[in-house]
Residue, then its C-alpha position, 0 to 999 in steps of 0.5 A: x096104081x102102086x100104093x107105096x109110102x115114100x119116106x120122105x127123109x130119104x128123098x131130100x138126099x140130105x140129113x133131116x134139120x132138128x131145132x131146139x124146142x125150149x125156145x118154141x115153148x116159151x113163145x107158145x106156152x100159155x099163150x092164144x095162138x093164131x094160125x091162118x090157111x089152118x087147113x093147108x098143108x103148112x097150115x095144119x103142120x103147125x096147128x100141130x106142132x103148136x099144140x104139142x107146146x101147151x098154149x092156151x088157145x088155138x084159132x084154126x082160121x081158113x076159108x076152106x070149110x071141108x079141111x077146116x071140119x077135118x082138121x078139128x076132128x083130127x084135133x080132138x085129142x087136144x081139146x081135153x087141155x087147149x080151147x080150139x077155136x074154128x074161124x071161117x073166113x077170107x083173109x082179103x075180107x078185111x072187116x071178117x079179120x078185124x072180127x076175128x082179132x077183136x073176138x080172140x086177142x091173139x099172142x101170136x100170128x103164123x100167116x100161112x094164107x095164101x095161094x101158091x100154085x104157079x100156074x094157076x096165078x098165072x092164070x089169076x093174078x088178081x086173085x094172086x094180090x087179093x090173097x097173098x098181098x091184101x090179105x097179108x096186110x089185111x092180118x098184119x095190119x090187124x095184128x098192129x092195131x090189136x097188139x100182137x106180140x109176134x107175127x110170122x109170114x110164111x113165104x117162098x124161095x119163089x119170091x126171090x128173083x121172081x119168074x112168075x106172079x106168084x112168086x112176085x105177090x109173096x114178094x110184095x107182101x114181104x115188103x110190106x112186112x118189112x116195111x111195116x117193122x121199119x114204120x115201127x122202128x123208126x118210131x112212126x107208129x107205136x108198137x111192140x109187135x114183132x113182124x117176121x118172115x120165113x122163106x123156105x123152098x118146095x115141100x115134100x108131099x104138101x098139096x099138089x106137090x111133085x112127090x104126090x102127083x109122081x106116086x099118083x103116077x107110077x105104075x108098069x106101064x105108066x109116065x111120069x111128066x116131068x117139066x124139064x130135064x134140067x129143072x131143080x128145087x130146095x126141098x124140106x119135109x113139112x115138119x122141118x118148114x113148120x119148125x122154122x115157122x115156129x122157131x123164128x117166132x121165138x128167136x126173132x127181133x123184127x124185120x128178119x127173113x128167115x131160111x135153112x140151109x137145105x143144102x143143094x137143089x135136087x133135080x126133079x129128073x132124080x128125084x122121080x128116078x128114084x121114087x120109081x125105083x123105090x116102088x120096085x120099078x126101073x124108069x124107062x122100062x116099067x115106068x116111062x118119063x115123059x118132058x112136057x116143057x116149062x109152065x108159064x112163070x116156072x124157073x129152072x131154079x129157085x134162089x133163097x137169097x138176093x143179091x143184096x141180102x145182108x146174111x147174119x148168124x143165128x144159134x143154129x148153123x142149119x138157120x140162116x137169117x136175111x136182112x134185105x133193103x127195106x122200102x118207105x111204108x107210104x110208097x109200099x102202102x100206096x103201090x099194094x093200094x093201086x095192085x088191089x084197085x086194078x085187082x078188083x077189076x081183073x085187070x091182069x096186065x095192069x096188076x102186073x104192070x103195077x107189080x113189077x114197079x114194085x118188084x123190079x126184078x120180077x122178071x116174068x118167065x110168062x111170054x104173055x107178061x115178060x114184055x110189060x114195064 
């Protein structure tokens, strides 16, 4: 295997996005910091990013306890000036989060939990709503009771549209998200708590993403797999998703979703031609490209925003920010209550089948689930 360190700048094709920081700061500063999925790629970007603003306390909440024992190593640096504290737990254990909430009192909320692998989901769609549907609620509704200021979920360009389970679970958990600013609102329940959302699209050399599994791959006389030669995505760097996380936080009123222009979609065919060629090699000759067809559930292409979408301006042209339909909380809240009951018993056509009543334009790219009403 050729070792090679990519620079991913270079493959998104496009200008690399910077934010302003002295929104992000006033967010941070001083203030207890909660970061859920801590030890995941996105997760452990922004324990980063966050403890270069100063805040007063950072709890690193996974249920991964490798990454977790790691990941505090690696934050020793900081330990000097900011408390850091370490939360083993599972986001769809409602009465272990309730713990967590209780013990630390958390400002702020980055909800990065969750499952994300395609495939796998479409595999595991119960486990698909346990994580990324009651385990949203179950942070959101903590976040509620105990008087976060600002609560941010990160999501997926896949959540548009959805092709697959998913990209349809983070869609329900958006709804809810949403919904739960309006139950707020509207002066139905009594809060100040800011509930927000981030959408963003692929990111490069994240866990099990394209760009490590094809640097895995290179080699003369190796091949690459590619799913499709048409197949296309949004890329960003993880440091760009993570600053959009951070930076919708400080910018946002409630009940917006928030995305980056990231220019066009690349096509995944180009982007492995090029890291081919950037390891020296040329395709097809040193390094063959083989097409494996598409997994279950998996697009062409992705979408950022739906049809419906109401687009607003923001103080930075890189920044777009959505504002979708919002649906009745009790009807949401009832609809995840029933996915969780059929989920709770692995019943995968029926959780599927309770989804897309939820989200509609789910349309499944899965033949074992495509015909389901």
């Amino acid at each position: 295997m050729i070792k090679i360190d990519y620079d991913l700048e270079n493959l998104l094709e496009r200008k690399p996005i910077l934010l302003d920081s002295q929104l992000i700061s006033g967010l941070i500063s001083g203030k207890t910091i909660l970061i859920t999925g801590a030890a995941g790629s996105i997760g452990s970007e922004i324990v980063k990013q966050v403890a270069g603003f100063n805040p007063g306390n950072i709890i690193l909440l996974d249920q991964a306890e490798t990454p977790l024992f790691l990941l505090d190593l690696e934050m020793q640096a900081f330990k000097s000036h900011i408390n850091i504290h370490i939360e083993i737990a599972d986001v769809s254990n409602k009465a272990s989060i309730n713990q967590v909430f209780k013990k630390h009192r958390p400002d702020v909320v980055f909800h990065a939990a969750a499952y994300k692998h395609v495939e796998l989901m479409e595999n595991n769609p119960s486990q698909a709503v346990l994580v990324n549907v009651m385990g949203t609620k179950n942070v959101a509704d903590m976040a509620l009771r105990y008087q976060v200021g600002t609560f941010v979920l990160i999501s997926t360009d896949k959540a548009v549209k959805p092709g697959n389970v998913m990209g349809a679970s983070k869609r329900v958990a958006e709804k809810y998200i949403q919904a739960l600013h309006t139950y707020i609102t509207e002066g139905v329940k009594d809060s100040n708590t800011k509930f927000l959302i981030t959408r963003f699209g692929n990111v490069l050399g994240s866990n099990g993403s394209v760009v490590p599994v094809f640097a895995k791959q290179i080699m003369p006389g190796g091949n690459i797999t590619v799913t499709h030669p048409e197949i296309k995505r949004y890329f960003m760097t993880v440091k760009e998703a993570c600053q959009l996380v951070l930076d919708a936080g400080a910018m946002g009123r409630g009940g917006e979703i928030y995305t980056f222009d990231m220019g066009k979609q690349v096509k995944i065919l180009d982007l492995a031609i090029k890291m081919i060629r950037m390891a020296g090699l040329e395709p097809e000759t040193d390094v063959k490209i083989t097409y494996v067809g598409l997994r279950p559930g998996e697009k062409l292409y992705e979408e950022l925003l739906t049809d419906t979408s109401k687009m607003l301006p923001t103080h930075n042209k890189n920044i777009l920010i959505s504002r979708d339909a919002c649906e009745d909380y009790d009807y949401v809240a009832k609809s995840i209550k029933d996915m969780v009951r059929h989920s709770k018993k692995y019943n995968s056509i029926q959780v599927v089948r309770e989804i897309k009543k939820l989200v509609p334009e789910f349309i499944s790219a899965n033949s074992e689930f495509e015909k389901l009403d």
